[in-house]
C-alpha positions as CSV (number, residue, x, y, z in Angstrom):
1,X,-18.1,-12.6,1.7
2,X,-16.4,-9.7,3.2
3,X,-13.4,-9.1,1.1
4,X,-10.3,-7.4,3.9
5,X,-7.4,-8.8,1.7
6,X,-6.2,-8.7,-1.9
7,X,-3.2,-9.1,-3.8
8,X,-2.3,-7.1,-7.4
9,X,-0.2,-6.4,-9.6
10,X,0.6,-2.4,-10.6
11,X,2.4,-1.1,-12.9
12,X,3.5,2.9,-14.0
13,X,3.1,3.9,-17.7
14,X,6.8,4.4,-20.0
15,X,8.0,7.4,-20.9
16,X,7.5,7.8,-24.6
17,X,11.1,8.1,-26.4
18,X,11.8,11.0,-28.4
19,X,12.7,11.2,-31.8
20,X,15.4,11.9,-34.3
21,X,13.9,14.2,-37.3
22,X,15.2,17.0,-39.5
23,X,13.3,20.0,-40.9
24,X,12.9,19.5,-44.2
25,X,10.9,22.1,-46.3
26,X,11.0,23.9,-49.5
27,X,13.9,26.8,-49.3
28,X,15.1,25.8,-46.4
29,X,18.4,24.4,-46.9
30,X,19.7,22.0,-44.3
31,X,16.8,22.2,-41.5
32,X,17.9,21.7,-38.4
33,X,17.0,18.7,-36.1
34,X,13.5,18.8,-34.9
35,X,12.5,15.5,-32.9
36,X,9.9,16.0,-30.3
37,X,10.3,14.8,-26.8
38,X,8.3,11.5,-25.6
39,X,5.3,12.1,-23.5
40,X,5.4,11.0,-19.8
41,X,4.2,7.5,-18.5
42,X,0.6,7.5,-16.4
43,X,0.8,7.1,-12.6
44,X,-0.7,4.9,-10.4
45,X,-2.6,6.3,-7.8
46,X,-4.4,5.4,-4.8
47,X,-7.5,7.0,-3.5
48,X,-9.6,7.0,-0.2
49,X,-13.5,5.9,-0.9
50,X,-15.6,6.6,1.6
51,X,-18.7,5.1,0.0
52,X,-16.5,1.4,-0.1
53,X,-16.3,-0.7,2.7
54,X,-14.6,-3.6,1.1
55,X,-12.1,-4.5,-1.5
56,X,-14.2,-6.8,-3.0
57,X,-13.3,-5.5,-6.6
58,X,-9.5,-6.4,-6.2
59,X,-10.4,-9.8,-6.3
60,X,-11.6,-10.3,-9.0
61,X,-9.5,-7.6,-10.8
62,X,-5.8,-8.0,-9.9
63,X,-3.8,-6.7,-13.0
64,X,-4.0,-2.5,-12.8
65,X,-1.6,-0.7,-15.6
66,X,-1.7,3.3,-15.9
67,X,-1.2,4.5,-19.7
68,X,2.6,4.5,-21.4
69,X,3.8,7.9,-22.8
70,X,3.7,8.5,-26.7
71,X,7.0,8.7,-28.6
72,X,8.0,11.9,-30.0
73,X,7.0,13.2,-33.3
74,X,8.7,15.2,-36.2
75,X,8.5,18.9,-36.3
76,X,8.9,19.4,-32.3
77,X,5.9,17.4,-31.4
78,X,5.4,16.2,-28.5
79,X,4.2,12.7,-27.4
80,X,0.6,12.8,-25.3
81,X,1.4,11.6,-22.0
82,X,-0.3,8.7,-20.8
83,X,-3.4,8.0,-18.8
84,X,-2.9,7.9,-14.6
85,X,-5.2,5.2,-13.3
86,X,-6.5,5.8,-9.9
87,X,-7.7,3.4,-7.5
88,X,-10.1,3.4,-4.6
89,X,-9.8,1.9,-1.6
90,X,-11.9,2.3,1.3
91,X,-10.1,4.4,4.5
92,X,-7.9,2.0,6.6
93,X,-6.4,0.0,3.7
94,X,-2.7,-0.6,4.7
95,X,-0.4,-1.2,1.2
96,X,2.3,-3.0,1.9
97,X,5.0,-4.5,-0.6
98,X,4.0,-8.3,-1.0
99,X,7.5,-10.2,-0.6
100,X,8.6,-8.3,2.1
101,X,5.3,-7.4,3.9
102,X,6.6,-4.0,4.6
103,X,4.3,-1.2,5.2
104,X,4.3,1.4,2.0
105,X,1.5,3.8,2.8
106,X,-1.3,3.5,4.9
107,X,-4.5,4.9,3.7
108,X,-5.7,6.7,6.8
109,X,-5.6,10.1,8.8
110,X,-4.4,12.5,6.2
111,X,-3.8,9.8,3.4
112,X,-6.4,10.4,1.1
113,X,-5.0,10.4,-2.2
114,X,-1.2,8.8,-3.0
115,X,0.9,8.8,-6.0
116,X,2.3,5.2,-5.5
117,X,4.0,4.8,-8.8
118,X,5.1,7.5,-10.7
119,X,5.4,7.1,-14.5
120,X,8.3,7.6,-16.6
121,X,9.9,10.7,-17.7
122,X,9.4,11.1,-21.7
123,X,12.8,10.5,-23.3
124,X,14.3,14.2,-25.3
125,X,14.8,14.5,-29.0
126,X,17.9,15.1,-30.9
127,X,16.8,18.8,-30.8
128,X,18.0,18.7,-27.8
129,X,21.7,17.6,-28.7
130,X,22.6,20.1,-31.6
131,X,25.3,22.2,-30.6
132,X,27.9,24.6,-32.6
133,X,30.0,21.4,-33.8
134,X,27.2,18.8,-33.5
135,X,24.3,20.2,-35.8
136,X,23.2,17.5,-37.0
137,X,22.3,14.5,-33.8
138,X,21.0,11.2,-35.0
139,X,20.1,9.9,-31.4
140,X,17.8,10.7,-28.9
141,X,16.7,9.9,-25.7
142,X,14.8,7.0,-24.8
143,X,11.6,7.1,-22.6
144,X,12.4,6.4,-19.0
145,X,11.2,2.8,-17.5
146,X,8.0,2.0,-16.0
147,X,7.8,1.1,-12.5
148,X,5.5,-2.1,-11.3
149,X,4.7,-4.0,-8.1
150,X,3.1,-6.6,-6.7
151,X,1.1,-5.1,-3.6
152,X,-1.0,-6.7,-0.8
153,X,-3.9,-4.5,0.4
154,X,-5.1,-4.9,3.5
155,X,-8.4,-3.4,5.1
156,X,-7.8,-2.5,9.1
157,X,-11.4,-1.1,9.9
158,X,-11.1,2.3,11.7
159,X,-13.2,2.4,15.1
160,X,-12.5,4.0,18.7
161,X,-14.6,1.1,20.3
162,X,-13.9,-2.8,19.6
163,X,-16.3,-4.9,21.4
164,X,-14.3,-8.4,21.9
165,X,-15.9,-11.6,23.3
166,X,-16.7,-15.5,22.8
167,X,-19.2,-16.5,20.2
168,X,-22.8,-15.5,21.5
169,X,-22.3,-13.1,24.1
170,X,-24.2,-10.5,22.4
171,X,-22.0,-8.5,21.0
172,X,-24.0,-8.1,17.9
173,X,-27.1,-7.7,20.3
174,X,-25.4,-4.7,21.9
175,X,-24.7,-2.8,18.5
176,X,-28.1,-3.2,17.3
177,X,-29.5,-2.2,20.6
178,X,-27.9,0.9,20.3
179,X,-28.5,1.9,16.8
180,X,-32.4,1.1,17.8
181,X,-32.2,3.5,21.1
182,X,-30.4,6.5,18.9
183,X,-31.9,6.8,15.1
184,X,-29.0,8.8,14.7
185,X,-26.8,6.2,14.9
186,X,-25.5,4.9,10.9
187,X,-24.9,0.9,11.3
188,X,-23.3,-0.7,8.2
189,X,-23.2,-4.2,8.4
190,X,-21.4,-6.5,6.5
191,X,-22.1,-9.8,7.2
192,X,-22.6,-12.6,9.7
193,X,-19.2,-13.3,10.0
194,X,-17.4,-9.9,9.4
195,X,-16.6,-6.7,11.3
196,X,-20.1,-4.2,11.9
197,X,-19.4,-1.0,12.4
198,X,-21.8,1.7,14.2
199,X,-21.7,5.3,14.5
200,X,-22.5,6.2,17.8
201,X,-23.7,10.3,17.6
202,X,-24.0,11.8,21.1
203,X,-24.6,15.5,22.1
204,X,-22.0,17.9,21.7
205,X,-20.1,15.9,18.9
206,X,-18.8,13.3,21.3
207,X,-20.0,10.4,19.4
208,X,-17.4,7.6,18.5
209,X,-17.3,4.4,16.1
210,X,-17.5,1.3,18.0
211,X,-16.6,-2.1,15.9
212,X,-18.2,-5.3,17.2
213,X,-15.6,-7.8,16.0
214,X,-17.1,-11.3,15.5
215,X,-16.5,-13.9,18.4
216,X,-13.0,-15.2,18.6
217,X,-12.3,-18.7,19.9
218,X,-9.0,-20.6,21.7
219,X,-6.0,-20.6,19.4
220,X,-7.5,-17.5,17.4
221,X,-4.2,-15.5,17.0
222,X,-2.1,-18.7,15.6
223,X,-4.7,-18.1,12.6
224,X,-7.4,-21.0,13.9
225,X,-10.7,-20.5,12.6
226,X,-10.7,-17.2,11.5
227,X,-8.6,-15.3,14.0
228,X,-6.5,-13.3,12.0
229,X,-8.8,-12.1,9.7
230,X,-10.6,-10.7,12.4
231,X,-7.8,-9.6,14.8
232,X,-6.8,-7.1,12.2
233,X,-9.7,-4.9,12.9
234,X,-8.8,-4.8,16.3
235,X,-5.4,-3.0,15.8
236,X,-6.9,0.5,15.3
237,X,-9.0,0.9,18.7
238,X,-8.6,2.6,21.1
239,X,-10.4,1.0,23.2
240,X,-11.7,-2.5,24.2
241,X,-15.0,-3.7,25.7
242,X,-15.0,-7.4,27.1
243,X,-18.6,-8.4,26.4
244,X,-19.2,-11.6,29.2
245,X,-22.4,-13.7,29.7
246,X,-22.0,-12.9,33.4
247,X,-25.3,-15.4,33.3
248,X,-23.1,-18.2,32.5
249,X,-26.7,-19.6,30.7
250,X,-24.1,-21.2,28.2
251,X,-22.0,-23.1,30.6
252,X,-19.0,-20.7,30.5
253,X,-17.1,-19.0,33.0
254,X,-17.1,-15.0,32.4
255,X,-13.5,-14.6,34.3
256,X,-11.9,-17.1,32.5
257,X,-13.3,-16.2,29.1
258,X,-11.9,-12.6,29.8
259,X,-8.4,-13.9,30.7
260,X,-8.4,-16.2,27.7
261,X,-9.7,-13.7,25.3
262,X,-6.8,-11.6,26.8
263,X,-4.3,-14.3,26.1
264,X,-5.3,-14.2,22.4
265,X,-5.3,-10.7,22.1
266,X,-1.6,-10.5,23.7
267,X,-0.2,-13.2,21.4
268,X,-1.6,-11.3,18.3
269,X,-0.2,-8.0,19.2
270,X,1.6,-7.6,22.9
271,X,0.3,-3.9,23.3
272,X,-3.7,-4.9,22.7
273,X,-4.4,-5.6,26.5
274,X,-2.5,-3.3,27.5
275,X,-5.6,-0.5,26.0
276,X,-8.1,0.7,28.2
277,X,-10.4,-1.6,28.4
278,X,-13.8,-2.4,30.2
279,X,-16.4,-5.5,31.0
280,X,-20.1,-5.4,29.9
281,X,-21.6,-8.3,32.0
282,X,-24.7,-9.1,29.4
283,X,-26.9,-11.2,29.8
284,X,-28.1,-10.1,33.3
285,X,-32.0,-11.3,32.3
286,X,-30.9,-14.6,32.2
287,X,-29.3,-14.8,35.8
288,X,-30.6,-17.2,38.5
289,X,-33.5,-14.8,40.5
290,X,-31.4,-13.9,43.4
291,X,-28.1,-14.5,42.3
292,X,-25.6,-11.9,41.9
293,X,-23.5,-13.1,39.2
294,X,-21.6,-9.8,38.7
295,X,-19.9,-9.5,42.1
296,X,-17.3,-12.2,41.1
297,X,-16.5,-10.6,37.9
298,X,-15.9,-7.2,39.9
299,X,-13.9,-8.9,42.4
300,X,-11.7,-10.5,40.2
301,X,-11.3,-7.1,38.1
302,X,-12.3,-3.7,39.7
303,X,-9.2,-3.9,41.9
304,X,-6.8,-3.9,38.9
305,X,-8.8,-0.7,37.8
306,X,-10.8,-2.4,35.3
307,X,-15.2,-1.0,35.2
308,X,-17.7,-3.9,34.9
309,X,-21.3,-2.2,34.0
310,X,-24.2,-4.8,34.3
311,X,-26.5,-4.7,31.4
312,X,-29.1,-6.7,29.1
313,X,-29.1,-6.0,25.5
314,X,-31.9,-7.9,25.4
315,X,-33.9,-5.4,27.9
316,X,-31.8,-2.5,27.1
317,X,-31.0,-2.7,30.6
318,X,-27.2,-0.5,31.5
319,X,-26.9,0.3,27.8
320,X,-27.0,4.0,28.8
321,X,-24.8,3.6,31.5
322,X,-22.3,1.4,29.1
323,X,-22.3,3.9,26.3
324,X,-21.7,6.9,29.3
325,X,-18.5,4.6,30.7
326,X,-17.1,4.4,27.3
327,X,-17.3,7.7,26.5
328,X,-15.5,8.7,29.7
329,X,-12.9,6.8,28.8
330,X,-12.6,8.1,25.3
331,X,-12.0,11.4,27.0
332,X,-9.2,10.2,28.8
333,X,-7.1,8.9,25.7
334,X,-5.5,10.2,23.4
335,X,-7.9,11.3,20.0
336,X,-6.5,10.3,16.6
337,X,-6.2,7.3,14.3
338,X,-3.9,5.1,14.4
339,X,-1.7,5.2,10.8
340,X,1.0,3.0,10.5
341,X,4.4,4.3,9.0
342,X,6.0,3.8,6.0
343,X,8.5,0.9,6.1
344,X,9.3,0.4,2.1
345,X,9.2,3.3,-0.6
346,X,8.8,2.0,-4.3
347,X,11.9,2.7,-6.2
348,X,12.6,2.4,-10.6
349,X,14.2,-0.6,-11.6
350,X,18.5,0.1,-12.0
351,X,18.0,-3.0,-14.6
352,X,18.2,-0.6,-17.9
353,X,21.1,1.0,-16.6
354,X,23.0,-2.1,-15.8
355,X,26.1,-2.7,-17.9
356,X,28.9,-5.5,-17.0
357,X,32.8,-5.2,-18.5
358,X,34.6,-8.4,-18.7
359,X,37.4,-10.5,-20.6
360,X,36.5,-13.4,-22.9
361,X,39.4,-15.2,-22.8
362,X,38.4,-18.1,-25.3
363,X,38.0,-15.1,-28.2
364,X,40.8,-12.7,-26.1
365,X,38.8,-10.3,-26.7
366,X,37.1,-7.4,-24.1
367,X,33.0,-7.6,-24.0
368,X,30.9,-4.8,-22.8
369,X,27.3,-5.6,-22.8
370,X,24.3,-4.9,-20.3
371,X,20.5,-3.7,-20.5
372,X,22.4,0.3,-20.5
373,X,24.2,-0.8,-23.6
374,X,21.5,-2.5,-25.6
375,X,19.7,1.0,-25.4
376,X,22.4,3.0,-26.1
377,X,22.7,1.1,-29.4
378,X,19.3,1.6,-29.7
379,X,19.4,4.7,-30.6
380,X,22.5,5.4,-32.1
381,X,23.9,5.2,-35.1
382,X,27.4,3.9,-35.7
383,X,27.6,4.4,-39.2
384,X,27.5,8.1,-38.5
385,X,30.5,10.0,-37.5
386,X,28.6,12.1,-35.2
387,X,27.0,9.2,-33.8
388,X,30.4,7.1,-33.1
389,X,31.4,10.4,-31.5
390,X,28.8,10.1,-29.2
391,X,29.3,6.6,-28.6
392,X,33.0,7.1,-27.4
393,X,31.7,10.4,-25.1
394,X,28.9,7.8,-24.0
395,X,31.8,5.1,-22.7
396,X,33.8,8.0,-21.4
397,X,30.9,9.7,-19.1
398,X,29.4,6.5,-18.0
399,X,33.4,4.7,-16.4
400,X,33.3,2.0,-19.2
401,X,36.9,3.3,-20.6
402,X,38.4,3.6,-16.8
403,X,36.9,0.0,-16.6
404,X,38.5,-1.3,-19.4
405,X,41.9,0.2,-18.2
406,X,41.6,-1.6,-15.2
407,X,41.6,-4.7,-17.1
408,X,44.8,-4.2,-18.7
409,X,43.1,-3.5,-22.3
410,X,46.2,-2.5,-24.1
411,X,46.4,-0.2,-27.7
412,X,45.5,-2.5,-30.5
413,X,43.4,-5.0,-28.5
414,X,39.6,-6.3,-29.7
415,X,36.5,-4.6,-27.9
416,X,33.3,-6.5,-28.3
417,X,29.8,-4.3,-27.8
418,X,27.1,-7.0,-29.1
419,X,27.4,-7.2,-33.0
420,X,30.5,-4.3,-33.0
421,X,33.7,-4.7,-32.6
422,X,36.4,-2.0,-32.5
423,X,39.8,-1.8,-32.2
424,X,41.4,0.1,-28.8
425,X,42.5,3.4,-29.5
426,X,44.0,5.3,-26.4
């Protein structure tokens, strides 16, 4: 099955946190602190393939973790930062955020290699908080947090050419026609009922990569059959051919079928008819001897500018002259690929420094809790003198006192911080 879609689940590695130690040696009388910093969390990184095709391994696979940061040793060692974890994707996978849908990167053009999730900073030792009247810090800083995502990746093939048409009118035919007429030509095909792709090589480097998209039917673009899966691929082009059986051998009328296909196309995506576009009448083996079943389709579309080549894939009759009318046209538009902009950009989590300052008026007392205080306590020790005096410069610096104010705490009154309580001292 060809695999265009997946959903997983990323994640960034921790910063390592960094540690609280003291030199302690022979004949060295009250070392000084000495905690090494954390190491920094992995990142997660995406990574252009161009030997993939399919994200066939994200399904089966959907959990993807870089490495977490060490913690911080004594004796100023440092933590080993984590592990990255990259992962390939073939070119024209769109990443987009899954709730939202929005676009984060597109892996096309000059996208080749992303950092989509970088991993946390490592947290500092106490080393880093002795100063002339603190010599002795019993806290350090924690490792930052990871980040994580749930992402939907979504394959858009990348082609100049997309051959459109009902179900058996030789779209297929055409492709493998032309890889047969030029060895040059690279096919890769996927499967029966999935984009091919073939590399059309022509003097002079003016080849181009034309997509024969499998037949879409009535209804296509509200997701009947498999519409959308296969209207993706269309997005990219540059161009569209209109592949008719201007034969009619199955009972179908070419102009309607082109004005119905056009209908699909337009409901999908408003700007897809308006491409250049041309009409390969196939099938021309198969007309009535005599008949000119062409002339209606040309009446109906050369005077709204639109070229209708006659051809057989089946002889190889007008291939040439198809190939020459696309490229023609290719050298009227605009080169490049198509890469859609960014729309969302992956930001840390604000959880961990969440705090909330409130009144319990059951207890009458004030409570100060929150993710931002949890870790505060975390690596602080209250016991210490030192390390209450960086607890009260810690509810200075971070508004928690001006908070409290605004409250009406009053001298005397009860502050509650999880198992602590303390008595208000302005």
């Amino acid at each position: 099955m060809f695999a265009d879609r997946a959903r997983i689940y990323i994640r960034s590695g921790k910063g390592g946190d960094g540690h609280v130690s003291f030199r302690r040696e022979k004949y060295v009388a009250n070392g000084g602190p000495d905690g090494g910093d954390g190491g920094r969390g992995g990142d997660v990184i995406f990574e252009v393939d161009d030997g993939m095709n399919m994200l066939t391994n994200y399904r089966h696979v959907r959990k993807y973790c870089a490495g977490d940061g060490e913690n911080g040793g004594k004796r100023n060692c440092k933590g080993k930062s984590g592990n990255d974890i990259v992962l390939k994707v073939p070119a024209g996978t769109v990443i987009k955020e899954a709730d939202s849908g929005k676009v984060i990167v597109d892996m096309s053009g000059e996208n080749r290699r992303v950092v989509l999730l970088k991993g946390g900073l490592g947290g500092n030792g106490n080393q880093h908080y002795a100063t002339p009247k603190m010599q002795a810090p019993k806290y350090a800083q924690p490792g930052q947090s990871a980040m994580e995502l749930t992402v939907d990746l979504e394959l858009k093939v990348i082609a100049d050419v997309g051959l459109v048409g009902y179900p058996n009118v030789g779209k297929s035919t055409i492709l493998s026609v032309v890889s047969n007429a030029r060895p040059e030509i690279a096919n890769y095909p996927f499967t029966t009922i999935s984009p091919h792709l073939g590399v059309v090589d022509l003097d002079g480097g003016q080849g181009f990569v034309m997509a024969d998209i499998p037949g879409l039917i009535e209804g296509a673009s509200d997701g009947v059959g498999l519409g959308h899966d296969f209207l993706r691929h269309i997005e990219r082009t540059r161009m569209l051919v209109h592949v008719v059986d201007a034969s009619g051998s199955e009972g179908r009328d070419p102009v309607e079928d082109i004005y119905a296909i056009n209908r699909e196309l337009e409901a999908y995506d408003e700007t897809l008819p308006q491409r250049p576009w041309i009409i390969a009448a196939n099938k021309m083996d198969a007309a009535a001897p005599g008949s000119d079943p062409v002339a209606l389709i040309r009446k109906e579309f050369e005077p709204q500018g639109v070229k209708v080549v006659p051809m057989s894939a089946a002889t190889g009759e007008g291939i040439d002259e198809l190939i020459r009318q696309i490229r023609l046209m290719l050298s009227d538009i605009k080169s490049g690929t198509l890469v859609y902009e960014s729309e969302y950009t992956p930001a840390r989590s604000d959880t961990d420094t969440a705090y909330e300052v409130c009144y319990d008026d059951k207890d009458s007392v004030y409570v100060v809790e929150g993710p931002k205080i949890e870790k505060m306590l975390g690596y602080t020790n209250l016991d210490s003198e030192k390390g209450f005096t960086f607890f009260q410069k810690f509810m200075e610096d971070n508004g928690i006192l001006d908070e409290l104010k605004e409250l009406g705490i009053r001298e005397g009154d009860t502050v509650r911080i999880y198992g602590w309580e303390f008595e208000y001292l302005p």
